[in-house]
N, C-alpha and C positions, 0 to 999 in steps of 0.2 A: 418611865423607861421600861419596856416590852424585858429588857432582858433581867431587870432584878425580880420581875413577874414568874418569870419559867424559873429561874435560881430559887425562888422561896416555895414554886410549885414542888421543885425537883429536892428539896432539902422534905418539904412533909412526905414527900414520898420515899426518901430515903428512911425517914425512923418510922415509917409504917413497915419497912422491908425490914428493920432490925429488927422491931420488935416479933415478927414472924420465926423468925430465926429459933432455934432449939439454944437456951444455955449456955455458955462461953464455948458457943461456935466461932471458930475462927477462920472459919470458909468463906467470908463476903469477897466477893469481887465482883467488879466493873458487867462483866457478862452478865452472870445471875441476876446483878440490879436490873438489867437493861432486859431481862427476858421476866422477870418481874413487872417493871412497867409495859411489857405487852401485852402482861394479865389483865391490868386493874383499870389500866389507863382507857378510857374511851376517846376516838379520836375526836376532835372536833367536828362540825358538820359542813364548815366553811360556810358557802353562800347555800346552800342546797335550800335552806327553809325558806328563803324570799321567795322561791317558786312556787310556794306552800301560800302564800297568802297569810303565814303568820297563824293562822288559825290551827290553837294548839290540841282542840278536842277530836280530831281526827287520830291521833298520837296513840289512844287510849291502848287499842288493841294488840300495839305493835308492842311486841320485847324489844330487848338488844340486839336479837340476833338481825330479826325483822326488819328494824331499825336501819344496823348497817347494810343489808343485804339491798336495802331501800336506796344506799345513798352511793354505792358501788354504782346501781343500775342506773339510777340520774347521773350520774357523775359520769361513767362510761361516753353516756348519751350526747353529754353537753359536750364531750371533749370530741367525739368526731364531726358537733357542729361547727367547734372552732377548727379543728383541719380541713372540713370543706367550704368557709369562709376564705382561708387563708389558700385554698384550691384553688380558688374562683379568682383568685387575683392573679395566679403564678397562669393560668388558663386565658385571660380575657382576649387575648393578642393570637391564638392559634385555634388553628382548623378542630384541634379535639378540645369538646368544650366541656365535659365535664369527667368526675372521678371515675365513674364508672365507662366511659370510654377509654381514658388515660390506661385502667386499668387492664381491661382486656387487651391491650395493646401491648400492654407490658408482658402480659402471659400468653399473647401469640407470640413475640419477640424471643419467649425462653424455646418453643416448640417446633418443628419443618412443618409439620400440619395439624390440625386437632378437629373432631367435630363441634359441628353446632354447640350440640346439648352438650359435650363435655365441659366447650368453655364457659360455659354459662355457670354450671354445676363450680366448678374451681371456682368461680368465684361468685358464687353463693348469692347467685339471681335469681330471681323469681323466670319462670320459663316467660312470659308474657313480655315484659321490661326488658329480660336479657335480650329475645328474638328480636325486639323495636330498633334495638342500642347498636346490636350486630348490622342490620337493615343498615342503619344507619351510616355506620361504618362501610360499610359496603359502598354503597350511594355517592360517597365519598372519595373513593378510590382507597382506601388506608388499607382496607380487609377484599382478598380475591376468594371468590367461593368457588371450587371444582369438586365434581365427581369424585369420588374414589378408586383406586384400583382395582379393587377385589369385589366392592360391589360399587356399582353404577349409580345406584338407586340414593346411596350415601352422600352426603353433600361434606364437605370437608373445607377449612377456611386454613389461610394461612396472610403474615403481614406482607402488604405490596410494600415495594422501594417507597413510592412515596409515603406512604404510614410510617417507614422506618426513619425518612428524615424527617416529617411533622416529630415523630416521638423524642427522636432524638434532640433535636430543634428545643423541645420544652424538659427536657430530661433537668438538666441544669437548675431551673428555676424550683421545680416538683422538690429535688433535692434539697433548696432552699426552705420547703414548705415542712420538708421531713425535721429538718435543724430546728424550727420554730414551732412544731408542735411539741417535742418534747420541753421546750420553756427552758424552766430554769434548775432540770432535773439533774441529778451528778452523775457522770457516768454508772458508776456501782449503781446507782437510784434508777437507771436507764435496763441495764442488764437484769434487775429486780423484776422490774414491772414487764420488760419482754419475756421474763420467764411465765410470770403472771399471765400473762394475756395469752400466749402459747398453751399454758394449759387452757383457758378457759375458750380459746379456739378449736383446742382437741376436744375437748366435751362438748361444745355446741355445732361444730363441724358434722362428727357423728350421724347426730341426730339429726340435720340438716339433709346430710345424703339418704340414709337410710329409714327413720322415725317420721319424717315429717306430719303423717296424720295420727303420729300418738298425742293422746291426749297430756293436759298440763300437769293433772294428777299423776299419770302416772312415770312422766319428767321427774318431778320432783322425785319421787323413789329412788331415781339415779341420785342425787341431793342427798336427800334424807333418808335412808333405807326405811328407819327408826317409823317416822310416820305413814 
């Protein structure tokens, strides 16, 4: 039984926290245990090493830090293959066929016009792929491209009627795909990780608009000052 496993886990780890303690301290509480075990405790790796091949001499070099910062980065990765898995299903049946259409579609819907490059840039396209996607939408009827007012020369895109009842049309289903990517997370456990992810969209967003050809090294600096 899994649970008298973590109960025998969580009792060694309680008198490893006692014995830390200073002398007939009579401060223990529930908190400090729990912020104790976020010291000591390393999480699990889950499935992450079956992508590894098992092969544990590769390991060598990595610390812990390395380690986890390694299983963040696969883990992040694997979890937007499973929301564009479960895209592809909520999608199969309508004129917008993938996430990065859905999505542009969603960020013309918030704006009365936007350019080209701006939309592309929000949502963090490559300029090559974004123009194709856009094309494409175009082609479509979903997305109308006009001039500008002030300059001519400007091309400016906003959602046609029909793009807004495609969008709307799969809005429904999309939101189903939002419910089942986060699983079987608890609300508090939802609002954790969006804060999570929020930061870590301000710091790669950044860099994204404005860094794009700084080098990895000196990323990292942002990271690590230290190194």
């Amino acid at each position: 039984m899994r649970t008298k496993t973590i109960i025998f886990d969580l009792l060694d780890y309680l008198e490893e926290y006692e014995k830390q303690l200073p002398e007939n301290d009579a401060g223990m509480s529930t908190s400090d245990f729990i912020g104790f075990l976020n010291t000591v405790h390393q999480p699990d790796t889950l499935q992450v090493d079956k992508i590894r091949g098992g092969n544990e001499a590769w390991k060598a070099w990595q610390n812990n830090e390395n380690k986890m910062a390694t299983n963040v980065s696969i883990l992040v990765s694997l979890l937007f293959r499973y929301a564009k898995m479960y895209s592809r299903k909520a999608l199969k049946d309508s004129g917008i066929k993938t996430v990065d259409e859905f999505a542009l579609l969603i960020t013309l819907l918030t704006h009365e016009s936007i350019s080209k490059q701006e939309l592309i840039r929000e949502q963090v396209l490559e300029k090559t792929s974004g123009i194709e996607i856009v094309n494409r939408l175009i082609r479509q009827g979903y997305i109308q491209q006009f001039a500008g007012a002030k300059d001519r020369r400007s091309k400016l895109l906003k959602i046609t009627e029909e793009g807004t009842r495609e969008l709307m049309a799969i809005l429904p289903r999309m939101n189903l795909v939002s419910k089942i990517v986060v699983g079987n997370l608890t609300t508090s456990e939802q609002n954790m990780l969006s804060y999570l992810m929020r930061k870590l969209d301000h710091f790669h967003n950044h860099i994204f608009m404005n860094e794009k050809d700084t080098e990895l090294d000196d990323i990292l600096q942002r990271v690590n000052p230290s190194e």
